[in-house]
C-alpha positions as CSV (number, residue, x, y, z in Angstrom):
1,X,94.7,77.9,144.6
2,X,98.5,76.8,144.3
3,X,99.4,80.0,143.6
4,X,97.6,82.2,145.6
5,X,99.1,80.8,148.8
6,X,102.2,80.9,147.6
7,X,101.3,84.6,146.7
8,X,100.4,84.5,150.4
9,X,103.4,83.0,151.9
10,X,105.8,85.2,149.6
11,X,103.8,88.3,151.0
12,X,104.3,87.6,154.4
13,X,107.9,86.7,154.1
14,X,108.4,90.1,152.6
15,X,106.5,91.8,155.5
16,X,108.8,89.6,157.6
17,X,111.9,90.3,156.1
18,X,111.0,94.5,155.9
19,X,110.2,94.0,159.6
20,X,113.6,92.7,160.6
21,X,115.5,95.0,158.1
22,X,113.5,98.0,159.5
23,X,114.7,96.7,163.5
24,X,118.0,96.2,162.4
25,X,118.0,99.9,160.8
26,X,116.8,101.2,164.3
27,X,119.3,99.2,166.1
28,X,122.0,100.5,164.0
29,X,121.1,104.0,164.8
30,X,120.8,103.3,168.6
31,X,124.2,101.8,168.2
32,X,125.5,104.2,166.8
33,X,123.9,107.2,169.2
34,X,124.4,105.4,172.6
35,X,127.3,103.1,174.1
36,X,125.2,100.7,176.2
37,X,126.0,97.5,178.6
38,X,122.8,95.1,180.1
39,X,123.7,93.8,183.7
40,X,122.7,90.6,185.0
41,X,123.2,90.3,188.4
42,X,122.8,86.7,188.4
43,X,126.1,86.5,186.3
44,X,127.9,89.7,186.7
45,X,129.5,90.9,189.7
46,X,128.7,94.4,190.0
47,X,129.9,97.1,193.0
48,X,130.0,100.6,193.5
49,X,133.4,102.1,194.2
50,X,134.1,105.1,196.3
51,X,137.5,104.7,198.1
52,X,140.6,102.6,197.7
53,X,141.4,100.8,201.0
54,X,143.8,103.5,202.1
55,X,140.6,105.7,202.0
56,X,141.4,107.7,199.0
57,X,139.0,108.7,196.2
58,X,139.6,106.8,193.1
59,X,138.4,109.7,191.3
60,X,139.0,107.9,187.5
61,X,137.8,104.9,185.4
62,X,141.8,104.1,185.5
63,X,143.1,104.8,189.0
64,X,140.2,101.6,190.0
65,X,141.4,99.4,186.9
66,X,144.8,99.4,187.9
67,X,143.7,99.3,191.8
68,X,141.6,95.8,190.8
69,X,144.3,94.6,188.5
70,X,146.5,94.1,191.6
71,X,143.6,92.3,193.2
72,X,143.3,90.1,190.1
73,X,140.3,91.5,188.8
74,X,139.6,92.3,185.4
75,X,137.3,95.4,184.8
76,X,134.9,94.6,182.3
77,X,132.8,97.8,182.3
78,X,132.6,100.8,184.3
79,X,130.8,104.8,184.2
80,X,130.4,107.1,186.6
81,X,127.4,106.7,189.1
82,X,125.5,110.0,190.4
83,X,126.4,113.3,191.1
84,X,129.4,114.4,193.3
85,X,130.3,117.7,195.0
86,X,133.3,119.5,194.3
87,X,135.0,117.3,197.2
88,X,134.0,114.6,195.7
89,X,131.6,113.4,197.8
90,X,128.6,111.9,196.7
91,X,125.5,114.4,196.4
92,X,122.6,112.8,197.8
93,X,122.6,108.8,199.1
94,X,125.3,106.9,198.9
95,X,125.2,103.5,200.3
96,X,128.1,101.0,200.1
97,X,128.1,97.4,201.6
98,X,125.1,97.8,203.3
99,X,126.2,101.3,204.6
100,X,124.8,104.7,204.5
101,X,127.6,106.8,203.5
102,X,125.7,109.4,202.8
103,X,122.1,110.4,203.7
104,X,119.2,110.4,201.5
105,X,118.5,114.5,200.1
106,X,114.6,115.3,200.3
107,X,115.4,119.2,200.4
108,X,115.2,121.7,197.3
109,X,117.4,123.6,195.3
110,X,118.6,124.2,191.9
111,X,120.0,122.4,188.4
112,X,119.6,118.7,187.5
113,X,120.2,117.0,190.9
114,X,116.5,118.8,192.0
115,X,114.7,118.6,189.1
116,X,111.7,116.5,190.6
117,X,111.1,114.1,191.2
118,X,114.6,112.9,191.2
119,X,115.0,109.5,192.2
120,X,117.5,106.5,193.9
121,X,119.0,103.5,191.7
122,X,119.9,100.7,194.1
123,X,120.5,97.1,194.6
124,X,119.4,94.8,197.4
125,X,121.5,92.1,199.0
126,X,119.2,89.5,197.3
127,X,120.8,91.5,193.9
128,X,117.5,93.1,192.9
129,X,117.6,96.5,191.0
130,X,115.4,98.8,191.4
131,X,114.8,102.5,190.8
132,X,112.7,104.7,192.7
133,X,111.8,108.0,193.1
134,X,113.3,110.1,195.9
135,X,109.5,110.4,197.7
136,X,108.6,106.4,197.0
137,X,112.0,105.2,198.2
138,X,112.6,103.2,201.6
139,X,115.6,102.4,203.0
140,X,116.6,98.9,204.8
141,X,119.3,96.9,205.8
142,X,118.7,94.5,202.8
143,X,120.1,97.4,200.4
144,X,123.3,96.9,199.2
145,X,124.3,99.7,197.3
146,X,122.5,103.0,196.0
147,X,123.1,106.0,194.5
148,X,120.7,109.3,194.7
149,X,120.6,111.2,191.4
150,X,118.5,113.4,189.4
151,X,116.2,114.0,187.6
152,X,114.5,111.0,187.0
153,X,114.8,110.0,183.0
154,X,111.1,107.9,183.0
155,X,108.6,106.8,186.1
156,X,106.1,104.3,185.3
157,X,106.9,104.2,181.7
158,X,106.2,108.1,181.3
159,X,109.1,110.2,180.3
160,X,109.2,113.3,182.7
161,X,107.1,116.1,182.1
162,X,109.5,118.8,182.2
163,X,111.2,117.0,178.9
164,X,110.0,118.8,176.2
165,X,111.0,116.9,172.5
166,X,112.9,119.1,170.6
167,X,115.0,121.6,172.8
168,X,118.0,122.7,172.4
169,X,119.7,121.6,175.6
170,X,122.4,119.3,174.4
171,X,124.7,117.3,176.8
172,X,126.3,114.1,176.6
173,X,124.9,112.3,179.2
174,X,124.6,109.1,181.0
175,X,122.1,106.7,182.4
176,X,120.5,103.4,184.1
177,X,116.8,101.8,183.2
178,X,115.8,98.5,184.5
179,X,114.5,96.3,181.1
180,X,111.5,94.5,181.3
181,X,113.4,91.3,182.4
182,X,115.0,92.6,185.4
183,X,118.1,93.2,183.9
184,X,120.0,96.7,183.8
185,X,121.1,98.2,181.3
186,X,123.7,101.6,181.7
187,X,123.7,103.8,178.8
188,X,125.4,106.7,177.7
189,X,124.6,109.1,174.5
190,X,128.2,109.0,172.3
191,X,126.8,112.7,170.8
192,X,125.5,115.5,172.8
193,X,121.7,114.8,173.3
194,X,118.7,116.3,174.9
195,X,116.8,115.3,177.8
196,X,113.7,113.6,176.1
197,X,115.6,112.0,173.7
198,X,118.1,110.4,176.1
199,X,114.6,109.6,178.1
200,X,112.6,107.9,174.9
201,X,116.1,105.9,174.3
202,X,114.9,103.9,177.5
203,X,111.6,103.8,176.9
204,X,111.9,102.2,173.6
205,X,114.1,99.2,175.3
206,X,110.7,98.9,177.6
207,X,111.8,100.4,180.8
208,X,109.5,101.1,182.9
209,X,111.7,103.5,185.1
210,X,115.2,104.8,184.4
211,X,117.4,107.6,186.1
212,X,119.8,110.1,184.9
213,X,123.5,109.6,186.5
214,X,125.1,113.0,185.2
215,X,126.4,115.1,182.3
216,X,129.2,116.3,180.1
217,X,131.7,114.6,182.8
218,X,130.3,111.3,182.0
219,X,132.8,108.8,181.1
220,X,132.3,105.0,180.2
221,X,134.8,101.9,179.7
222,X,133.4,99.2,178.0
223,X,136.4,97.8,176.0
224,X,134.3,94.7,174.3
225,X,132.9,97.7,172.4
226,X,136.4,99.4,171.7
227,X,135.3,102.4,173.9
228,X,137.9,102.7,176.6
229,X,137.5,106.3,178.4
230,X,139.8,105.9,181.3
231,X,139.8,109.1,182.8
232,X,137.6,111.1,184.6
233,X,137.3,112.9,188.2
234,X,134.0,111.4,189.7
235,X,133.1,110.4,193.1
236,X,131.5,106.6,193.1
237,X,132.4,104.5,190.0
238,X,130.4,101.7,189.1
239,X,132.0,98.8,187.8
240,X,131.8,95.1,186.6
241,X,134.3,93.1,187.7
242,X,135.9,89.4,186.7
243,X,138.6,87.2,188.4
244,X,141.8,86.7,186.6
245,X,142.5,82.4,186.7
């Protein structure tokens, strides 16, 4: 009898063990396929940034990090948000501090922006994230920020019908999900990567919703990670901020 439970406990610390080796082997991969930062906005201070206070464009990752750095802030991360035209302008809403910027798109057209549904990431003044598709979102004055992109990457835990595992249309792209514990988490592929892919990334961290923020222009400055892209030529930037002592 001795030795069978032993038998038994040495077989389920095995199964244990393979368990957590096999997680760690996943991990690994998804390390290294995506560069990835989890926002707490009970913690982190988080903004989206447009225009300096002379009402220019920042345009790159490193025109706002030096722009904070005089302000004694330290960027901790930052990627590009949604779509932008070739003004750089935001394509679709943009609200900042509360203020619509730019109106909310509901008309149709072509390429990635219209691929519905598309959908809205935003942040309420009682720091809540959300995402929501373009047709299910409300606006109200207890938004904070948003950003209107497209298409959406999952809705309700389904990855988008049009995503087809597979195809051949590779991109590096960026993204934002909302993990089961309210947190966000921003993700970008580090290798060109197709649509469902990029979409089942977020489904197998448990999001229930996530939304795609752009393409081959995507850029992402995380430097705890050792991945410092400081360039770029977006219109809003989202960024994490903390204050020098």
């Amino acid at each position: 009898m001795f030795q069978i439970k032993n038998s038994l406990c040495l077989g389920v610390f095995l199964i244990a063990i393979t368990i957590q080796l096999a997680t760690a082997q996943t991990n690994t991969k998804a390390d290294d396929k995506f560069i990835s930062y989890v926002v707490d906005l009970k913690s982190d201070e988080l903004k989206f940034y447009w225009k300096n206070d002379k009402k220019e464009i920042f345009r790159s990752i490193e025109n706002l990090k030096n722009w904070l750095k005089k302000r004694n802030k330290t960027l901790k991360f930052a990627t590009n948000s949604g779509m932008n035209k070739n003004d750089n302008s935001p394509q679709g809403l943009y609200i900042e501090n509360q203020e619509t910027i730019v109106p909310l798109d509901t008309s149709n057209g072509n390429g990635n922006f219209y691929l519905q549904p598309n959908g809205v990431f935003y942040i309420t003044t009682n720091n809540e994230a959300n995402i929501s598709t373009t047709k299910n979102f409300k606006n109200s004055t207890t938004i904070k920020y948003a950003t209107q992109s497209g298409p959406m990457l999952l809705i309700n835990g389904q990855i988008h019908s049009a995503f087809k595992e597979g195809t051949a249309n590779l991109n590096i792209r960026n993204g934002v999900g909302i993990l089961p514990n309210n947190k966000i988490i921003f993700a970008m592929s580090k290798e060109e990567i197709n649509f469902y892919d990029f979409s089942n990334y977020f489904k197998s961290l448990g999001c229930k919703n996530a939304l795609y923020l752009d393409g081959f222009v995507s850029q992402t400055y995380l430097p705890e990670k050792n991945w410092t892209q400081n360039d770029g030529n977006f219109g809003v930037i989202i960024g994490i901020t903390t204050s020098k002592k």
